[in-house]
C-alpha positions as CSV (number, residue, x, y, z in Angstrom):
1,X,0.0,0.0,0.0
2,X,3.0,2.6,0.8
3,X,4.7,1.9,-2.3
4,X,1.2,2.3,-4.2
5,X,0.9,5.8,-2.6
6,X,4.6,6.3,-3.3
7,X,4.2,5.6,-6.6
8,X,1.0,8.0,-7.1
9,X,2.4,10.9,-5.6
10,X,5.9,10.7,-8.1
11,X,3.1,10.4,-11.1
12,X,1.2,13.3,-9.7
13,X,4.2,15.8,-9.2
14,X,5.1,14.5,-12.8
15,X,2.8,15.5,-14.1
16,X,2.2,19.1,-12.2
17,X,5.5,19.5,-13.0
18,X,4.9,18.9,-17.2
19,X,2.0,20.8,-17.5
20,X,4.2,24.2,-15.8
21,X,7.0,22.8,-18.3
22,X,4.6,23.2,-20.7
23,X,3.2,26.1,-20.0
24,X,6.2,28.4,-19.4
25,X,7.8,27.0,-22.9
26,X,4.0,28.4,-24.4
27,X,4.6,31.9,-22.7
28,X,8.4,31.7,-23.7
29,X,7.4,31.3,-27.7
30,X,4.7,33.6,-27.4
31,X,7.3,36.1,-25.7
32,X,9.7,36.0,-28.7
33,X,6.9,36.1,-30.9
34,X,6.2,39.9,-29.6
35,X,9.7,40.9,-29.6
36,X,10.5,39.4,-33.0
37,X,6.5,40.8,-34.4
38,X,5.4,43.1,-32.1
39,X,5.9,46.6,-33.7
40,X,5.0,45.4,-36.5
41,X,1.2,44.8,-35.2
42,X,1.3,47.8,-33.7
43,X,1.4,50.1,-36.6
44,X,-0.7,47.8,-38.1
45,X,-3.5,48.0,-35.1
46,X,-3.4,51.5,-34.6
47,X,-4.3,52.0,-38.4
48,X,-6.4,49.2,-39.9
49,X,-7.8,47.5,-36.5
50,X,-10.8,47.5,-34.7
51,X,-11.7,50.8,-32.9
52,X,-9.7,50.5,-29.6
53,X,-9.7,53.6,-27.2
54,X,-6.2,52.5,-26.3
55,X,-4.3,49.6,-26.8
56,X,-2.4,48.7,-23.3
57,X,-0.2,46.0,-24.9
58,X,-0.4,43.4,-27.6
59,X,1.1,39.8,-27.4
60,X,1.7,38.0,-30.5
61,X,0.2,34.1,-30.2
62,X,0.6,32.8,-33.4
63,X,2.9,34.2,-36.8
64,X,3.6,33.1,-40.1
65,X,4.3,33.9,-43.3
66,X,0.4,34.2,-44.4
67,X,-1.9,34.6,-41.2
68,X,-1.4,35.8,-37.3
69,X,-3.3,35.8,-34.3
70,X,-2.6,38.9,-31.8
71,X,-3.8,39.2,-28.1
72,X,-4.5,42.9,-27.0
73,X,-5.6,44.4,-24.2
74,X,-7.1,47.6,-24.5
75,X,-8.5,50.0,-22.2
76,X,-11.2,53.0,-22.3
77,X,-9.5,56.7,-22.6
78,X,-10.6,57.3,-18.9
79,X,-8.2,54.5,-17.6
80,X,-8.4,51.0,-16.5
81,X,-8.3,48.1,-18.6
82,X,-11.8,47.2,-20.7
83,X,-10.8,44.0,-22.4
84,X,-8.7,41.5,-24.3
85,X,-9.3,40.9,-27.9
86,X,-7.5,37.6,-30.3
87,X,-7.2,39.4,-33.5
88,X,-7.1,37.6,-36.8
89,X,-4.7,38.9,-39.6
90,X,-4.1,37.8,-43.2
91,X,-1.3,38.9,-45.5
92,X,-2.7,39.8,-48.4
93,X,0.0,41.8,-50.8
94,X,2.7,42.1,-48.5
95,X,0.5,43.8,-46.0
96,X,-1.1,42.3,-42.6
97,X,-5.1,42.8,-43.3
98,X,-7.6,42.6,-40.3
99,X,-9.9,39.5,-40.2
100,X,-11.7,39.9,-37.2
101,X,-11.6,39.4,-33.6
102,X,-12.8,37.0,-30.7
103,X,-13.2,38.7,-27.3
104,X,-11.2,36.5,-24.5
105,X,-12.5,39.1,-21.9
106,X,-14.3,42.2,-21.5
107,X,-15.2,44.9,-18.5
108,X,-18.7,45.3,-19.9
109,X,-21.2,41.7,-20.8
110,X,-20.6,38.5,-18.7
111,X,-17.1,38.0,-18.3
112,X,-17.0,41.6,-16.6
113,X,-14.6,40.1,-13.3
114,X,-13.3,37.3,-14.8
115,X,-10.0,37.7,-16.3
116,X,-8.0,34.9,-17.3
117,X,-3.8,35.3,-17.5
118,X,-4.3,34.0,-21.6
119,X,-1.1,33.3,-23.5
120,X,-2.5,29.6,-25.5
C-alpha cells in the first residue's frame, strides 16, 4: 500500500510539473513572438484594426508567413483596462489585413470580473 501511494504521488508531481513545463515554454514562444513581431502589429493595429480607445499592450500568439493571431488588451480613454481581444490577420499583398476578432474578456457583458492570465 505505501509503495502504491509512493508511486501515485511521483506520477502526480510528474505531471504538475509537465503541465508548468509546458506552460512556461507556451509563454516563452509567445514572448519571442512579440519581440520578433510586435511593432509590427502595432502600426498595423493602430491603423487598420478594430476601434480601440487605447491599446495597453499586444502579445503575438501565433505568426507566419500568411496569417497571425494577436492578443490585446485595450482600455477606455478614462483609464483602466476594458478588455482583451484575439485578432485575426491575413497577409494579403505584402500587407497584414484585419480579419476579425474573438473577445477572451471584457469589462462590460458576462465575463466583466473574470479575467484569465491568456497566452495559449
Amino acid at each position: 500500500m505505501k509503495k502504491l501511494l509512493i508511486i501515485i504521488l511521483i506520477l502526480l508531481i510528474g505531471v504538475v510539473f509537465s503541465f508548468f513545463i509546458y506552460w512556461r515554454i507556451a509563454i516563452s514562444e509567445c514572448e519571442r513572438l512579440t519581440y520578433q513581431y510586435g511593432k509590427e502589429f502595432e502600426t498595423v493595429l493602430k491603423k487598420d484594426g478594430p476601434l480601440y480607445d487605447k491599446i495597453e499592450y499586444i502579445k503575438i500568439l501565433d505568426y507566419s508567413d500568411t496569417d497571425a493571431r494577436v492578443y490585446c488588451v485595450w482600455s477606455f480613454k478614462a483609464g483602466g483596462n476594458a478588455g482583451g481581444d484575439i485578432i485575426r490577420f491575413s497577409k494579403e499583398d505584402g500587407q497584414w489585413v484585419y480579419k476579425g476578432y474573438g473577445t477572451v474578456w471584457s469589462k462590460k457583458g458576462n465575463a466583466d470580473d473574470f479575467v484569465w492570465p491568456y497566452v495559449r
